[in-house]
C-alpha positions in Angstrom: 21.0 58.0 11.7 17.9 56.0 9.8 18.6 53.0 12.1 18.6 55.3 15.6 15.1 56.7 14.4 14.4 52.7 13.3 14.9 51.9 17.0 13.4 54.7 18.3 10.4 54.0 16.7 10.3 50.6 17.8 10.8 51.5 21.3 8.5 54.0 21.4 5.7 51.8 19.8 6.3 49.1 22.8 5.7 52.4 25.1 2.6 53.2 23.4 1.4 50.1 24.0 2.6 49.2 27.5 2.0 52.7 28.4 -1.6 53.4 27.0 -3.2 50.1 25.5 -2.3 47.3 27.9 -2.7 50.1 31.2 -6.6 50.5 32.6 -7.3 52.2 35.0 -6.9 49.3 38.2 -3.3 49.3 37.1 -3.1 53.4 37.1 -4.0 53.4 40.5 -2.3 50.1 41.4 1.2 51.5 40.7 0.2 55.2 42.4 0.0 53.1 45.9 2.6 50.8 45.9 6.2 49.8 44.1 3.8 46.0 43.5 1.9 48.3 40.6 4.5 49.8 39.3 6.6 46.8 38.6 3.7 45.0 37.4 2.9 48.0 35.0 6.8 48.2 34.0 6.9 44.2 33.4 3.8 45.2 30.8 5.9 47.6 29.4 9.0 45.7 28.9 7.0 43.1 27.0 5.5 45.1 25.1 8.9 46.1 23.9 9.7 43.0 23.3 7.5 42.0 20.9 8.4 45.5 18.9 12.1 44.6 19.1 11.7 40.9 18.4 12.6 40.9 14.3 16.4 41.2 16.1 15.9 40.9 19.7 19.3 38.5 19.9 21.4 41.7 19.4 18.8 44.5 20.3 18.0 42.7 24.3 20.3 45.0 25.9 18.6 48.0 24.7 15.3 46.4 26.1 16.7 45.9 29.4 18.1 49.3 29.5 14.2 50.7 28.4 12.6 48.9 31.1 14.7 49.8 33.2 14.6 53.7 32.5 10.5 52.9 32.3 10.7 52.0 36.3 12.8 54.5 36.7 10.8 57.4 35.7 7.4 56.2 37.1 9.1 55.9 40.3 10.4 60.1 39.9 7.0 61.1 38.2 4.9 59.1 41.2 6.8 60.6 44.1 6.5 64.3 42.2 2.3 63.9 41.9 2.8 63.0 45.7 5.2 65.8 46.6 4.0 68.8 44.0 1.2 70.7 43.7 1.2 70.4 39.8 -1.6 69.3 37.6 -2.3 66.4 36.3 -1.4 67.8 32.7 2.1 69.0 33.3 2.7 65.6 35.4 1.5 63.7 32.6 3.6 65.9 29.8 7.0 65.7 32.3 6.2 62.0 32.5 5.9 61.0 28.4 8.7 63.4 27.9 11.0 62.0 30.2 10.2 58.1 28.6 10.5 60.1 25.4 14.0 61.5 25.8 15.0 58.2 27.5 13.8 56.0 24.5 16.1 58.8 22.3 19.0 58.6 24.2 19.3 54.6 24.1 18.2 54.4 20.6 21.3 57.2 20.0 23.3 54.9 21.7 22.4 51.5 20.2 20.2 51.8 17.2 23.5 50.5 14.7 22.6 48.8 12.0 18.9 48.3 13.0 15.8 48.2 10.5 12.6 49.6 10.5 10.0 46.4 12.0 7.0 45.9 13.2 7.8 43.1 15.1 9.1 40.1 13.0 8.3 41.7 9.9 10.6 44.2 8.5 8.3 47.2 7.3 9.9 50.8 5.8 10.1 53.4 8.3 6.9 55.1 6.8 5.1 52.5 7.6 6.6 52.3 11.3 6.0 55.9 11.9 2.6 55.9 10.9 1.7 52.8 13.0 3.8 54.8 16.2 1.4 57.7 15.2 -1.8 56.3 15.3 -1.1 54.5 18.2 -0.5 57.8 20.3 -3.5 59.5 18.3 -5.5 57.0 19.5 -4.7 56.1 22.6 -1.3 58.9 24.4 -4.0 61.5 22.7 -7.0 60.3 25.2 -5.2 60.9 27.9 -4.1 64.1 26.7 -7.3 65.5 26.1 -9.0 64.2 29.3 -5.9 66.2 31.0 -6.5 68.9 29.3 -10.5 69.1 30.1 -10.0 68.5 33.8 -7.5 71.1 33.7 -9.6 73.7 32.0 -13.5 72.9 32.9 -12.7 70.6 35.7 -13.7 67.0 36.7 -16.7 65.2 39.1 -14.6 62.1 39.1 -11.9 62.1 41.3 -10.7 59.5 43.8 -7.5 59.6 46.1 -5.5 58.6 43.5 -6.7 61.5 41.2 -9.0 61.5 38.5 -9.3 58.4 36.2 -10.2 58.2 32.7 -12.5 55.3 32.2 -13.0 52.8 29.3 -16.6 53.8 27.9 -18.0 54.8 24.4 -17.4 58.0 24.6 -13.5 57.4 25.1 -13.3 54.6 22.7 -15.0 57.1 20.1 -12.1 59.9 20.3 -10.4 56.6 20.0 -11.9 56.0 16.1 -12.4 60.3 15.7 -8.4 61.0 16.3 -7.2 57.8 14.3 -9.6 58.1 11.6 -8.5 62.0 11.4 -5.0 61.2 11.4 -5.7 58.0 8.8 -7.2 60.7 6.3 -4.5 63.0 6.5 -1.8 60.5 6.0 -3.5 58.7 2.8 -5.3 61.7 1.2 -4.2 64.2 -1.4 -5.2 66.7 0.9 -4.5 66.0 4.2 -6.6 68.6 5.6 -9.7 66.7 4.9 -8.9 64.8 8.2 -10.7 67.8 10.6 -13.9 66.5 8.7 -13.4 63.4 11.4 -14.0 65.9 14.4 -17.3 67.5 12.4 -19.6 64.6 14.3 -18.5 65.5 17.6 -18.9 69.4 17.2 -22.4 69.0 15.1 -23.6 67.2 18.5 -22.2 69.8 20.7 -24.3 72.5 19.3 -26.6 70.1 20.7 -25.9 70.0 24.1 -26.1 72.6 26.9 -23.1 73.9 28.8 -20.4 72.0 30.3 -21.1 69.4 28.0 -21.1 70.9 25.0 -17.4 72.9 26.7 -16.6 69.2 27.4 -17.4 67.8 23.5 -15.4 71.2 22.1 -12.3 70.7 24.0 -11.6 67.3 23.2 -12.2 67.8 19.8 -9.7 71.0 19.5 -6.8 69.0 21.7 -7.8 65.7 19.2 -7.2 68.1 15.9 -4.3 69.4 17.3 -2.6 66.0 18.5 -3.2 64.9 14.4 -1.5 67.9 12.9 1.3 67.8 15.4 1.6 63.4 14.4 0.8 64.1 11.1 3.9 66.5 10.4 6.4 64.2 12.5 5.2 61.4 10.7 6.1 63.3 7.4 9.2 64.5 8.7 10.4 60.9 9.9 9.0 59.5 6.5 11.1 61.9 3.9 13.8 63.3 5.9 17.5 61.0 5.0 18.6 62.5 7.8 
């Protein structure tokens, strides 16, 4: 069972970073207008993959194929349901990761014999693999998250035809460093609680700020502190557990 979490880890690390790093926002709205996008965003994907497979990619190809695959796959359902429902962004976006999610589990269930923990060429323990997984998708699954979440709750001024956008600008990029710095803490410290001190700059300059901003600040640091703890105790689990 260690070496269907191994893969599983590794798959899910190429989706974290096909899915969240290596996607702006051109590409987002790219593949919501035309199968061009989404092939091109898929392709990004699969790579991705690739290069978190590639300590055994000789034997592990067919369960790359089979990810991409199920990646195209699912952005093609989850596309056609934002253009067919009247659902929000949020549950679109949580329907969407859980279906790559389960996907990712069921291949890796199905193929991950015999396969160790790596982090690309190098083997690494699966501590070390789980942690990296996590701070990826603290970082970078958990901005999306949060901006989901605070255009669900207070709303958004920025939305085009192909529904709001989260852009790349300081503000993002800090609840990049807040949510893996948090998450960092909790994982090395003693006392793993010491990681909500990460969130205390953004809340000390929301008292600052007047309303919706300071709604804005507040929500993204309550869905960020959340996100960790949730990481955090999967990370622990996939770390001790002999399964």
């Amino acid at each position: 069972m260690e070496a269907c979490v191994a893969l599983f880890l590794a798959l899910f690390l190429g989706h974290l970073l096909g899915d969240f790093v290596f996607q702006p926002g051109r590409l987002v709205v790219a593949k919501r207008h035309g199968i061009s996008g989404m092939v091109l965003h898929t392709g990004i994907v699969t790579l991705c993959t690739a290069v978190a497979l590639l300590s055994d990619i000789g034997r592990l190809w067919p369960a790359l194929v089979l990810a991409g695959l199920a990646h195209l796959g699912i952005e093609y359902l989850t596309i056609r349901a934002r253009r067919m429902m009247e659902a929000s962004g949020l549950a679109l976006f949580l329907l969407d990761q859980a279906l790559h999610i389960v996907s990712l589990a069921i291949i890796a269930s199905v193929m991950g014999e015999s396969v160790l923990p790596a982090l690309g060429p190098w083997h690494v323990s699966t501590a070390i693999l789980a942690a990296t997984c996590g701070l990826m998708a603290a970082m970078f699954l958990g901005s999306i998250l949060a901006f989901e979440v605070r255009v669900l709750a207070l709303g958004t001024v920025d939305s085009g035809a192909a529904g709001p956008i989260l852009r790349l600008d300081a503000g993002r990029v800090f609840g990049f460093a807040e949510r893996g710095a948090a998450l960092a803490i909790g994982l090395l410290s003693p006392f793993p609680a010491l990681g909500i001190l990460a969130f205390a700059p953004r809340a000390a300059y929301a008292l600052t700020r007047s309303n919706p901003d300071r709604a804005r600040q507040m929500s993204d640091a309550a869905v960020g502190l959340i996100i960790c703890a949730v990481l955090w105790l999967l990370i622990v689990f996939a770390s001790s557990s002999r399964f």
